[in-house]
Every structure is written in structure tokens, then in C-alpha cells.
Phi, psi and omega in degrees: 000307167331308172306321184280321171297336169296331192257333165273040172241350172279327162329091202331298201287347183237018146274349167261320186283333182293323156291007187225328181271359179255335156300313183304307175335276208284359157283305143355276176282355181042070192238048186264022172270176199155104162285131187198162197262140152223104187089018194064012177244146180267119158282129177263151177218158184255123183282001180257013180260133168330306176286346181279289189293304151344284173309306217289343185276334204224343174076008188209159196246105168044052163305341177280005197245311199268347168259351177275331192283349165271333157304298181310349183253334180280354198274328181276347186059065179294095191324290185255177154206120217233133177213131175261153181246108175191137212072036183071003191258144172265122120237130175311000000 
């Protein structure tokens, strides 16, 4: 089911209603925990958060974010990397 839904949700117009009828859902049934395998790691997730809901739609986390910044670290070969979060904000 998941599967099918990863792939109608690139549809412009069931890329907004498929996420708005599926909140309504898990409230609804008040089912908002959801386990799910990526990568072989289990994410446990609360479905009533966005971003929660987002990985469970799409299996990735902010990729536009995160690949350039691994291309930057592999290209300076970078010992560490240190990125703090806070308020929703990235600093490097």
C-alpha cells in the first residue's frame, strides 16, 4: 500500500490531497504511531507531526539539504563534522 502511495503522491494534484486525507485518517482512527523499515533501520514515528509524515511519504529526510552537504565534506575530506539544530534552523 505504501508503495503505491509513494508513487501517486508525485502527481501534482494527489500530492496535496493524499497527505490531507491521510491526516484526517490517523486522527480520525487515532492511530498515530507507525513503524516502518528504511534501510534496514526501523523508524518509530508519531504520524501527527509533518515531517513525521513526510519520511513516511517519501522514505527521505530533507535530501536537498543533505546532499550537497556530503558532497562538501567528501570533497574537503573532512575528519568531523559538527551541525547543531535549533529552532528548526541549520548551523554549520
Amino acid at each position: 500500500m505504501r508503495f503505491l502511495i509513494r508513487y501517486l503522491i508525485k502527481i501534482p494534484i494527489l500530492k496535496r490531497l493524499i497527505p490531507s486525507f491521510f491526516k484526517r485518517l490517523i486522527f480520525f482512527f487515532k492511530k498515530y504511531k507507525k513503524e516502518i523499515l528504511v534501510n534496514n533501520i526501523y523508524f518509530d514515528l508519531d504520524l501527527r507531526h509533518l515531517i513525521d509524515r513526510r519520511f513516511y511519504f517519501h522514505n527521505t529526510y530533507e535530501d536537498e539539504l543533505f546532499i550537497p552537504l556530503y558532497k562538501i565534506i567528501n570533497e574537503h575530506k573532512a575528519d568531523f563534522f559538527l551541525m547543531l539544530v535549533l529552532a528548526g534552523e541549520y548551523i554549520l
